[in-house]
C-alpha positions as CSV (number, residue, x, y, z in Angstrom):
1,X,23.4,-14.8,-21.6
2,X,24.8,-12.3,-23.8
3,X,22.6,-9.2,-24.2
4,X,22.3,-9.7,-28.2
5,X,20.7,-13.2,-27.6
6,X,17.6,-12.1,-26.1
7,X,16.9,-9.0,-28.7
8,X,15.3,-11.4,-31.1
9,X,13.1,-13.7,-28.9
10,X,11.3,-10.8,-27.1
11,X,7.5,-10.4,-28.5
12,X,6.4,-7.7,-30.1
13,X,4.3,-6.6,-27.7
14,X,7.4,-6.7,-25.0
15,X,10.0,-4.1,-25.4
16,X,13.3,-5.1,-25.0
17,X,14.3,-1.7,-23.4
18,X,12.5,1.2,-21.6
19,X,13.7,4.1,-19.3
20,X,13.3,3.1,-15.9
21,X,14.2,6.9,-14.7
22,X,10.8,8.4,-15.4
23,X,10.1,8.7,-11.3
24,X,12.5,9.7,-9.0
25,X,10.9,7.5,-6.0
26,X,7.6,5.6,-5.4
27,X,6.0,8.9,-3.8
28,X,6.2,10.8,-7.6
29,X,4.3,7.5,-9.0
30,X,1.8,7.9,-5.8
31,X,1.1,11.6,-6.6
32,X,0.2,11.2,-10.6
33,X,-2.0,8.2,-9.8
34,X,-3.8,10.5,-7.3
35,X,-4.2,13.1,-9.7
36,X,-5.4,10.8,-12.4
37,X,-7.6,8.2,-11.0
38,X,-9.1,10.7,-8.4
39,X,-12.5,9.4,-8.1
40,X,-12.0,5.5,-9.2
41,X,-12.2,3.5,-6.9
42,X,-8.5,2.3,-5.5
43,X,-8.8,-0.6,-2.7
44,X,-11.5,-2.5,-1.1
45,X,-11.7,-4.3,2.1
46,X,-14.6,-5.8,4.5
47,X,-17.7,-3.8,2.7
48,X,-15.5,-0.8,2.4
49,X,-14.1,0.9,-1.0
50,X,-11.7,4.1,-0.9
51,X,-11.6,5.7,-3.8
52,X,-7.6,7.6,-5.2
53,X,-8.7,10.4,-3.8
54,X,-9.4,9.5,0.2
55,X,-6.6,7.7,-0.4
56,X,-4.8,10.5,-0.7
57,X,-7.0,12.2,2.0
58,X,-5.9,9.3,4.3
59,X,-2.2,8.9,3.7
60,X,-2.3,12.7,4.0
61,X,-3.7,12.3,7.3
62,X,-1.4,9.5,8.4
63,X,1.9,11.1,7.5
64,X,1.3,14.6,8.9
65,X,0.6,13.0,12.4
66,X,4.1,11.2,12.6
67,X,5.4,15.2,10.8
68,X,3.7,17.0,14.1
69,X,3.1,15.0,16.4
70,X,6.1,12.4,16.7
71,X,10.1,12.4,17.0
72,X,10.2,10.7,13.9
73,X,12.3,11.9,10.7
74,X,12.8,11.3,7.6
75,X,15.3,7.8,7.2
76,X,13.9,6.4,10.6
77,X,12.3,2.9,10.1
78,X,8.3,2.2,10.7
79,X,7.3,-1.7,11.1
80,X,3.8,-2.4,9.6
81,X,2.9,-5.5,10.9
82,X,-0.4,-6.1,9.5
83,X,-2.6,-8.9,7.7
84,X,-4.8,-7.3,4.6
85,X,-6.7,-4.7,5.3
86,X,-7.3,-1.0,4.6
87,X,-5.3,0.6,6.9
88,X,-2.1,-1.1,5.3
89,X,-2.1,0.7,1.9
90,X,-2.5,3.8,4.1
91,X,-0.1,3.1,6.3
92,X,2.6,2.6,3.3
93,X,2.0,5.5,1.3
94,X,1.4,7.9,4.6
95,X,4.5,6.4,6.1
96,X,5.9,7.3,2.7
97,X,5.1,10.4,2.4
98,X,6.4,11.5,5.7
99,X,9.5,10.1,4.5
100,X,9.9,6.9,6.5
101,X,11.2,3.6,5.5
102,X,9.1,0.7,5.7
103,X,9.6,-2.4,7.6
104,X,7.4,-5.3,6.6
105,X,6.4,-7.8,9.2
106,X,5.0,-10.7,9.4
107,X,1.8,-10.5,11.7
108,X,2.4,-14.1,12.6
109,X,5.7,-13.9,13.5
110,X,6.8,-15.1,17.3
111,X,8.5,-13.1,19.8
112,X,11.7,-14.1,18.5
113,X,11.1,-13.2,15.2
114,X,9.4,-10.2,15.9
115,X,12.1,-8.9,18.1
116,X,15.2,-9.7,15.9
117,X,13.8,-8.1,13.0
118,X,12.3,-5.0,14.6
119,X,16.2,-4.9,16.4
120,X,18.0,-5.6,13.0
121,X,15.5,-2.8,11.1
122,X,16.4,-0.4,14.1
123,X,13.0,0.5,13.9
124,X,11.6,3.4,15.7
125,X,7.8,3.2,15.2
126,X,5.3,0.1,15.0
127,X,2.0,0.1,13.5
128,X,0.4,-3.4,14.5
129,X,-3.2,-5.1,14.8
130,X,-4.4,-5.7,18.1
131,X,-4.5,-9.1,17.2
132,X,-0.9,-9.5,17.8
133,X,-0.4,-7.3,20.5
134,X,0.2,-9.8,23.1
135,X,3.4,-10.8,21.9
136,X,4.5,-6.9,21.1
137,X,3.6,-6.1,24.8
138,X,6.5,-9.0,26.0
139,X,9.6,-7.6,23.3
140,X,8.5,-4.0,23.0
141,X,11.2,-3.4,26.4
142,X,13.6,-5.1,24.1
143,X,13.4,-3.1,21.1
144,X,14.2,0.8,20.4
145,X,10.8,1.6,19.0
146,X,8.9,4.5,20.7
147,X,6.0,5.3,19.0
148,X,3.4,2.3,18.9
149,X,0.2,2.6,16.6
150,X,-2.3,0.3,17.1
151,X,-5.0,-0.6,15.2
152,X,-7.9,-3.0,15.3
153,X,-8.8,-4.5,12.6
154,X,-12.6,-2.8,11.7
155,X,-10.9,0.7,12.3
156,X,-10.8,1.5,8.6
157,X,-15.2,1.1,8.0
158,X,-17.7,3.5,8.9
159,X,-19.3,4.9,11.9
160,X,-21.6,1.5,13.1
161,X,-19.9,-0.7,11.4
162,X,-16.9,-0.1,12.8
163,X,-18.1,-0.3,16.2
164,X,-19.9,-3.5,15.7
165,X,-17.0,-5.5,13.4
166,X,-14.4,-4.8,16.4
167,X,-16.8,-5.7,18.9
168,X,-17.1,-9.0,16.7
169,X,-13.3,-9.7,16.6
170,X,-13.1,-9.0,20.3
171,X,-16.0,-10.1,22.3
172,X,-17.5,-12.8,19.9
173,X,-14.5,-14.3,18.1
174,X,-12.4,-13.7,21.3
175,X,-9.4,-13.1,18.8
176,X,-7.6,-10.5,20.8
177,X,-5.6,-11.9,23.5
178,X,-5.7,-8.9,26.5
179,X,-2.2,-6.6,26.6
180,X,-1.0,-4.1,28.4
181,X,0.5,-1.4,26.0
182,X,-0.3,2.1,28.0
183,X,1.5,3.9,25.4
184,X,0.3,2.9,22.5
185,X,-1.7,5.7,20.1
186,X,-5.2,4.1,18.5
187,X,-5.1,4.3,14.8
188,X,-8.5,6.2,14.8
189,X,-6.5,8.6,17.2
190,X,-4.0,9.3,14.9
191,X,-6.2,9.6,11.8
192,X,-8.3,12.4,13.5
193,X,-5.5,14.3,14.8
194,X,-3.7,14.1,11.4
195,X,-6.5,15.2,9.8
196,X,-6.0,18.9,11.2
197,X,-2.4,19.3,9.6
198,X,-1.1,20.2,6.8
199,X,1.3,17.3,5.5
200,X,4.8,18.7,4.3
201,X,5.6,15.9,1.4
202,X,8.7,14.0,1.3
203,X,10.4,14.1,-1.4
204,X,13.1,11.0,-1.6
205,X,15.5,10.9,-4.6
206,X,15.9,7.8,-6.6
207,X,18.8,5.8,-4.2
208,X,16.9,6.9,-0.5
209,X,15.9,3.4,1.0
210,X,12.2,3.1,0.5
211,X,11.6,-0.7,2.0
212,X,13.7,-2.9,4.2
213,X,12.4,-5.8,2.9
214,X,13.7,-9.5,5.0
215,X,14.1,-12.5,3.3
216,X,12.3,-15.4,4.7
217,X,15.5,-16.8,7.0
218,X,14.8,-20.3,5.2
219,X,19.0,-20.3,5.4
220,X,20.4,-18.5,8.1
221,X,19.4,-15.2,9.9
222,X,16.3,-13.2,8.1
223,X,18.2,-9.9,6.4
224,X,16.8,-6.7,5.4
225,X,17.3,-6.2,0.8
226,X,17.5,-2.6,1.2
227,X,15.2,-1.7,-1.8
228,X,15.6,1.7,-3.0
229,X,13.2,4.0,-4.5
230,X,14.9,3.1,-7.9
231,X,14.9,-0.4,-7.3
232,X,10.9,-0.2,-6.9
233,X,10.0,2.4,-9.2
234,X,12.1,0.3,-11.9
235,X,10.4,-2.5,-11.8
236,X,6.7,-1.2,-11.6
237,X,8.1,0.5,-15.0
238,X,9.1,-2.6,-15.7
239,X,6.2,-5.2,-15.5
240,X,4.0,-2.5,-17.2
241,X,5.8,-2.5,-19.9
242,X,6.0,-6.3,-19.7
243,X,2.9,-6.8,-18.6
244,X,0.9,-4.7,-21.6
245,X,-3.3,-4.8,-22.0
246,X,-3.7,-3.5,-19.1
247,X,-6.2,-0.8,-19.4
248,X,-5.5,2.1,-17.1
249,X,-8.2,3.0,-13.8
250,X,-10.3,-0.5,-15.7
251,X,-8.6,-3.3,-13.8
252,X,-10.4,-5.4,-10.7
253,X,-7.3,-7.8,-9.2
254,X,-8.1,-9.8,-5.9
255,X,-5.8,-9.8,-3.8
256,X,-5.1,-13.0,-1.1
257,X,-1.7,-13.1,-1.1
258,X,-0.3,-10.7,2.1
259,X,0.4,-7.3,1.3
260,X,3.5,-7.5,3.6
261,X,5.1,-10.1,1.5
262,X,7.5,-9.0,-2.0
263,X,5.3,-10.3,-4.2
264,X,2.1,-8.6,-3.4
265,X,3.1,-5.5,-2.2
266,X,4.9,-4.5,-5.3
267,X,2.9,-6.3,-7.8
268,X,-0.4,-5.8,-6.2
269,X,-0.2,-2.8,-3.8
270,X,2.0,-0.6,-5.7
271,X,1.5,-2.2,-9.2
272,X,-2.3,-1.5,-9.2
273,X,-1.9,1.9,-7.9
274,X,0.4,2.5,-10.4
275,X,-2.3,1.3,-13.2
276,X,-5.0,3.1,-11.8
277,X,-6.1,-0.4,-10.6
278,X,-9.0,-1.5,-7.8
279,X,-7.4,-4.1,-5.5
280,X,-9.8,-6.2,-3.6
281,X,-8.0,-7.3,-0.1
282,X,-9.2,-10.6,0.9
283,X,-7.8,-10.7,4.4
284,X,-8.1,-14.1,4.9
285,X,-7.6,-16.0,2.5
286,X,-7.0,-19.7,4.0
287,X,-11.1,-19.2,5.1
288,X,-11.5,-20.8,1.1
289,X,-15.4,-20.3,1.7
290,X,-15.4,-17.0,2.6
291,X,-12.6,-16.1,0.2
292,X,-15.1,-17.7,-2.4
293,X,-18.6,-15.3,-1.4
294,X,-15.9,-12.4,-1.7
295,X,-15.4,-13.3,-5.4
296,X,-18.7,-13.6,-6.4
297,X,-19.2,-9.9,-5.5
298,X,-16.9,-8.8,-8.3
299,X,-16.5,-8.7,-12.5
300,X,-12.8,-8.9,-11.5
301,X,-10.4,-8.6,-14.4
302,X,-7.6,-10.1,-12.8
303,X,-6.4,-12.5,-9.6
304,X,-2.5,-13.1,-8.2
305,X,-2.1,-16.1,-6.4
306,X,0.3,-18.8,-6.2
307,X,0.3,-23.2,-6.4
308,X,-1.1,-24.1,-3.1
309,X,-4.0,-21.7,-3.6
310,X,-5.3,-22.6,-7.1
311,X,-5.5,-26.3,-5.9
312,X,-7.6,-25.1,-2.8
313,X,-10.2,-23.2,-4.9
314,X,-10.3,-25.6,-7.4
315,X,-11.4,-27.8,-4.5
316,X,-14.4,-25.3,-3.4
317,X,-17.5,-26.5,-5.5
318,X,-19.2,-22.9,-5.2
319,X,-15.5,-21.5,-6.7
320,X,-15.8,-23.8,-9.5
321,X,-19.9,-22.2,-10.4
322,X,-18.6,-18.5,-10.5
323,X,-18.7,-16.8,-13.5
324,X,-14.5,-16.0,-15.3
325,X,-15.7,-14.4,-18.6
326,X,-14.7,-11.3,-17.4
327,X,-11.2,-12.8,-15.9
328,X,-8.0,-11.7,-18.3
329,X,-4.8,-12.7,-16.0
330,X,-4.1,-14.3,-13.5
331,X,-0.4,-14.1,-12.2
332,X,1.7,-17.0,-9.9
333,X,4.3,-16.2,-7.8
334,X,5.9,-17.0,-4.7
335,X,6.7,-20.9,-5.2
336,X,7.3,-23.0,-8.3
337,X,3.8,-23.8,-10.4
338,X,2.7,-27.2,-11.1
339,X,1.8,-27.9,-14.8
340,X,-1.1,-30.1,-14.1
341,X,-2.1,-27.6,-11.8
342,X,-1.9,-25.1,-14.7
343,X,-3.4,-27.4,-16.8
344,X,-6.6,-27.7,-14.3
345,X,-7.2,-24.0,-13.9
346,X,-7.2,-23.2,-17.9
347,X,-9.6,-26.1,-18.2
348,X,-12.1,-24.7,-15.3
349,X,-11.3,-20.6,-15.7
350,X,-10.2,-20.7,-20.0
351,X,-7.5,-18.3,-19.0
352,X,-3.4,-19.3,-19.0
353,X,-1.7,-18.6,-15.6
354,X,1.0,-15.9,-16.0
355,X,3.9,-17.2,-14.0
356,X,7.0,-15.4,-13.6
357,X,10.0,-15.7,-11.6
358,X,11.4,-12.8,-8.6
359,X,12.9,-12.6,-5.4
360,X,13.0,-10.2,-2.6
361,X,16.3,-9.1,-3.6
362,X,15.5,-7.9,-6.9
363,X,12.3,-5.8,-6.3
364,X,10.8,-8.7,-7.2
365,X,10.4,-9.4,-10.5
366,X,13.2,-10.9,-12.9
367,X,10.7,-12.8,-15.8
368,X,7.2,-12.8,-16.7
369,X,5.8,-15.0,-19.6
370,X,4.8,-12.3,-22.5
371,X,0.5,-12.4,-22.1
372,X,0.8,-13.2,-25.7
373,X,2.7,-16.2,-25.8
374,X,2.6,-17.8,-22.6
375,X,4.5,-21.2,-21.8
376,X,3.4,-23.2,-19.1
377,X,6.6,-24.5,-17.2
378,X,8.4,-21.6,-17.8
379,X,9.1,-18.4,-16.1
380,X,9.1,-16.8,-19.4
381,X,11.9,-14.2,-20.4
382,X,14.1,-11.2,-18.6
383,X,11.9,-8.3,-17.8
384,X,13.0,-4.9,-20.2
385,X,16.7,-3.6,-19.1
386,X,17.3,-7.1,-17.2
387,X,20.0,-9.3,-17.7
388,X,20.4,-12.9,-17.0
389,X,23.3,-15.8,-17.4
390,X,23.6,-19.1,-15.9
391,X,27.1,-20.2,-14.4
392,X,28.4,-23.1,-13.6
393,X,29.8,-24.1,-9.9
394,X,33.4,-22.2,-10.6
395,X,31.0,-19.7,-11.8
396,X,31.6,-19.7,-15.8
397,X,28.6,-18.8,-17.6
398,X,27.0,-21.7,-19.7
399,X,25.6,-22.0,-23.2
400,X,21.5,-22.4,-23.7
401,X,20.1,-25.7,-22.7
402,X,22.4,-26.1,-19.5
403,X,21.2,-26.3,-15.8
404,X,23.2,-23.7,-13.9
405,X,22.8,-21.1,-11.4
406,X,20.7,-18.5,-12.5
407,X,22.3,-14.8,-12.1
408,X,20.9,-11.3,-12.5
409,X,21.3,-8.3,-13.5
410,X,19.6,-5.4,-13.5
411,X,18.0,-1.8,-12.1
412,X,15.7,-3.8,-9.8
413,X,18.7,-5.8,-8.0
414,X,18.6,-4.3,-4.6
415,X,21.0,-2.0,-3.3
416,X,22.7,-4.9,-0.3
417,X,21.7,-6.0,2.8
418,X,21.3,-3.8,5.8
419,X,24.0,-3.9,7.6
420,X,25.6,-7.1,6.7
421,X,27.6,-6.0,4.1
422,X,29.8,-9.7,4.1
423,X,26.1,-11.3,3.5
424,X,26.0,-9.0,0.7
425,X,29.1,-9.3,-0.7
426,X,28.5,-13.2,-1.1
427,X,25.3,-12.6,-3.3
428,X,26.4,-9.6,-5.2
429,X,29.3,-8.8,-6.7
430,X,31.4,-5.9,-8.1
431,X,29.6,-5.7,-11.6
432,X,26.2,-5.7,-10.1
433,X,25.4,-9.4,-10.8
434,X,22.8,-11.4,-8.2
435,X,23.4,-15.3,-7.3
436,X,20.0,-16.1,-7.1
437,X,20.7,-19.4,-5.6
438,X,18.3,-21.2,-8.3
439,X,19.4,-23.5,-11.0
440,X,17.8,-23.0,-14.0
441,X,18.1,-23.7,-17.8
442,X,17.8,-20.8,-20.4
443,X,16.1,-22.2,-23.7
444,X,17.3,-21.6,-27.3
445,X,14.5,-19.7,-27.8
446,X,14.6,-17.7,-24.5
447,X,12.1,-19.3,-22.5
448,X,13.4,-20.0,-18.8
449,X,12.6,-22.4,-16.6
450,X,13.7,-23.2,-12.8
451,X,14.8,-26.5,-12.3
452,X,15.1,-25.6,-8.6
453,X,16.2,-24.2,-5.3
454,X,19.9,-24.8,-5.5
455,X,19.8,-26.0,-1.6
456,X,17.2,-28.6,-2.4
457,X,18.7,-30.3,-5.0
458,X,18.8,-34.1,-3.7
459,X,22.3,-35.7,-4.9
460,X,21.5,-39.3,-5.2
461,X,24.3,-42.1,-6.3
462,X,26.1,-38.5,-7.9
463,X,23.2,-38.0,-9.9
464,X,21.2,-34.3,-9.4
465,X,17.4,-34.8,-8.3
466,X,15.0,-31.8,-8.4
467,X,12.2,-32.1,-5.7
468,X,10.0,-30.0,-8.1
469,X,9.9,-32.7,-10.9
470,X,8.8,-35.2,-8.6
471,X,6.4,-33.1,-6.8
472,X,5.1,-32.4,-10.5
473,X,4.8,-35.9,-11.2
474,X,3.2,-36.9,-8.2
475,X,0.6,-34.2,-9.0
476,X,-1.1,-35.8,-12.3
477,X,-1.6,-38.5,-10.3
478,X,-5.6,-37.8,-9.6
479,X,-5.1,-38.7,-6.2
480,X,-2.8,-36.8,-4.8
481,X,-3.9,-33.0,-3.6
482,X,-0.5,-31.7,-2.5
483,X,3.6,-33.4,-2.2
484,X,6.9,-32.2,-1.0
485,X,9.9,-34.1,-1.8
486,X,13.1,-34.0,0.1
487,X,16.4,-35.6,0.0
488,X,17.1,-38.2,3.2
489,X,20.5,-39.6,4.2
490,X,21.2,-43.0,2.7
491,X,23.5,-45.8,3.5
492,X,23.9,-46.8,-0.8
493,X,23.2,-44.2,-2.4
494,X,24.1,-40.9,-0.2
495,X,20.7,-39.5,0.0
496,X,17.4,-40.8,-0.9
497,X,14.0,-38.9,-2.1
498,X,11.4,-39.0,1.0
499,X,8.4,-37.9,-0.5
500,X,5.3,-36.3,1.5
501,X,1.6,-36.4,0.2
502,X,-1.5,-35.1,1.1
503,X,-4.4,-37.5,-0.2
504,X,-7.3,-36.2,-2.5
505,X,-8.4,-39.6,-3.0
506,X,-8.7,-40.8,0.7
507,X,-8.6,-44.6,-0.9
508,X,-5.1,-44.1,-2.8
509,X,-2.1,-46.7,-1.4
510,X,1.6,-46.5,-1.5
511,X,1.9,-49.2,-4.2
512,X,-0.6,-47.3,-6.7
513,X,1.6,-44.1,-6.8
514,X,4.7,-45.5,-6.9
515,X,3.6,-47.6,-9.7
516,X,2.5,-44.0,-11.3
517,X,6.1,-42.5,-10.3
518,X,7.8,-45.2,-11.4
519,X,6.3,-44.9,-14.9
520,X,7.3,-41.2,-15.1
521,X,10.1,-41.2,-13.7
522,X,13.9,-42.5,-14.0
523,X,14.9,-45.3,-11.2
524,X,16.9,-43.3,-9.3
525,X,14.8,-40.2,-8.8
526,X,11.5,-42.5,-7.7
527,X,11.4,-41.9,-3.6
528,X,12.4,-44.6,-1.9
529,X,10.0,-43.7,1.3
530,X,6.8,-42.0,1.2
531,X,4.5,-40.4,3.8
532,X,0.9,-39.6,4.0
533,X,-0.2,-36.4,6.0
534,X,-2.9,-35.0,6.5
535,X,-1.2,-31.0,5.6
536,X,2.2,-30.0,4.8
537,X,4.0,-27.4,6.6
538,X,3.7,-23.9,4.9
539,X,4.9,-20.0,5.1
540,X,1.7,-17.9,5.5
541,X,2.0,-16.9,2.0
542,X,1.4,-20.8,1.5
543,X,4.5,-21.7,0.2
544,X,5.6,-25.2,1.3
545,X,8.5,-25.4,3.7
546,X,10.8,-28.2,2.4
547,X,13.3,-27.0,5.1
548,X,10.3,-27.9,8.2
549,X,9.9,-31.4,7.0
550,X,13.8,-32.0,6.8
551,X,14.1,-30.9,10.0
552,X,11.7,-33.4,11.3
């Protein structure tokens, strides 16, 4: 859209503009917060809190190690492959402040994926729970990383209870397969040594390479958005401005969604260090009951989550007793949200779940729903300084109201791909724009809303169908927990919508729900086959994999 449309529809507690140039890199927004939140508290994991100021203690510790007693400069890539704990926020700002470049991993990630994207990062150095170190003992010979860190998962508590929490993991819960890495430097090794330097800071200017950040490889190869220092700094200006009522060193926001993935770790890890905020890790969230005792520890103020997730705490009885009057946002990312989902969580919670719309390449975030005027169904409106315009498929731009491909522009757009500069060149183009690869419709009055992943879009008899309407659909029906709906080849009508569902109601039939679709929705878009299962595939950020069940 033209930049003149929007200037009227923003609310007047979202500015329309701000100067995204206040920081040079993430290190300068690091170093104020440190000074200014000192001794509130800043994360908390397992029965441990760290306030800004060991933070900065720790990070100190971590980065003058690799300074003194490593080959590695600043530039060189670290991989942190880590679930959430502790020792991830101090790996990131440590890693940081010796002027590395982070590589985010997946902990779950197989061999394969482990060694192509440690290969394509050209990383050097690996930091890495012992959990997983099975599978880094068999591609390590592969790779050119030297310096391996590794770290079990209590390391980050105190004294006894650090002893008896790894001896837990290991000897109880037997989950550390045995590995051979001779070596490898213990985390609690490198912490100590650290300890006895004095860090020389880093100081990265605003277009060094802070995060090689890899898309999921749900089409094609995974690739590494190069997001510079600009790129993040921008868009933590940005969401605060967007964002607004949050009050500085006040906010409690749990965190289950990994730290590793683009969502979190700028909305949650830096975001909250940014505000001053206290981030509660949950570090497994998929153990709901456990996840659950965790939250009724804490008034927290705010919670960041995503579809699947609501629906499985709304699921826990004990969830549904805690106490929300001190609960003020809660923000949705990752995947598209559901409206009777939405619908269900205001009902049990009283609070409107923020959704917004971002992808790796752009920092993340593109649109947020103004707190004051939130529309559920939408991903709200641009972000301050961002630009947006839907095109058509010989890529003219389209008037309001018209489903297109949703492009971007703006300070958080990523600087390319590493290395693949044809990849990059297919996705951004001369002026700066982003194909984002979503088709969405921009509303008269500025609202947006995704009508859906470009590459899912079923075509049937010529006619566009959009799983996430008749995954919506299928989810006010009362007994269905969970659907995915894909597009199957068809002898009539081309393709055909196959659609997947998880039962909440162990008793509901084929004929009931497609009596309910079929009352909601038009004849051609009601799924000609549907499939009961007991779980649907998903990404470890629990997003559902549409691709998985097309390939089976």
């Amino acid at each position: 859209m033209q930049v003149d449309f929007w200037k009227d529809k923003y609310p007047a507690d979202m500015p329309f503009e701000i100067d995204t140039t206040v920081y040079q890199s993430v290190n300068e927004v690091f170093h104020e917060a440190v000074r200014k939140y000192a001794d509130l508290p800043a994360v908390s994991n397992m029965g441990r809190t760290l306030t800004y100021r060991e933070l900065d203690r720790l990070t100190a510790a971590f980065a003058a190690y690799i300074q003194n007693e490593t080959d590695l400069k600043p530039g060189d890539r670290i991989a942190l492959q880590m679930p959430n704990i502790l020792q991830y926020p101090v790996a990131v700002f440590g890693a940081m402040r010796a002027g590395l470049i982070i590589v985010n991993t997946n902990p779950l990630y197989t061999e394969r994926e482990m060694l192509h994207q440690f290969n394509d990062s050209g990383a050097k150095a690996l930091l890495v729970v012992s959990n997983f170190c099975d599978k880094v003992e068999k591609v390590l010979p592969q790779t050119g990383i030297k310096t391996v860190i590794v770290t079990d998962l209590g390391d980050a508590l105190p004294g006894v209870k650090r002893l008896l929490t790894n001896f837990v993991v290991k000897k109880v819960k037997k989950m550390v397969p045995a590995f051979n890495l001779p070596n490898a430097i213990p985390y609690t090794t490198v912490m100590s040594r650290g300890a006895k330097y004095q860090v020389k800071d880093a100081k990265p200017v605003a277009g060094d390479i802070a995060v090689l950040q890899y898309t999921g490889g749900t089409t094609g190869v995974a690739k590494g958005a190069m997001l510079t220092h600009a790129n993040l700094v921008a868009n933590l200006l940005q969401m605060r401005s967007a964002l607004g009522g949050i009050e500085q060193g006040k906010e409690v926001l749990i965190v289950p969604l990994p730290l590793y993935h683009i969502f979190a770790f700028v909305v949650c890890c830096l975001g909250m260090m940014d505000q001053g905020g206290h981030s509660v890790l949950i570090t497994n969230p998929r153990d709901i009951p456990g996840f659950v005792k965790e939250l009724a520890k804490w008034r927290f103020t705010a919670l960041a989550g995503l579809n699947t997730l609501f629906v499985a705490l709304m699921q826990n009885a004990d969830f549904r007793k805690l106490d929300f009057s001190s609960l003020k946002r809660v923000m949705a990312g990752g995947m598209a949200m559901q409206v009777k989902v939405a619908e269900d969580w205001e009902k049990l919670t009283g609070v409107t779940i923020c959704e917004g719309f971002g992808m790796t390449e752009t920092s993340p975030v593109v649109s947020v729903n103004p707190l004051s005027a939130i529309r559920i169904g939408t991903i709200g409106m641009p972000l301050p300084n961002t630009q947006v315009k839907v095109i058509d498929d010989e890529g003219k731009e389209l008037e309001p109201g018209h489903a297109g491909e949703l492009c971007v522009k703006g300070p958080q757009v990523m600087k390319g791909y590493w290395q693949r500069p044809e990849a990059t060149d297919e996705i951004l183009d001369a002026d700066g724009w982003l194909k984002t690869g979503d088709v969405a419709i921009v509303d008269r009055d500025g609202y947006m809303r995704i009508v859906d992943r470009k590459k899912d879009m079923i075509l049937v008899s010529g006619f566009n169908v959009y799983p996430n309407e008749i995954e919506d659909v299928a989810a006010k029906h009362d007994g269905v927990l969970e659907s995915a709906a894909i597009g199957v080849p068809d002898e009539k009508s081309g393709e055909a919508v196959k659609l997947f569902v998880v039962k909440k109601d162990p008793n509901l039939s084929e004929d009931v729900l497609l009596q309910h679709l079929r009352a909601n929705l038009t004849g051609y878009k009601v799924p000609k086959h549907i499939t009961f299962r007991t779980d649907l595939p998903k990404t470890n950020v629990g997003k559902i994999l549409r691709r998985e069940l097309r390939g089976q």
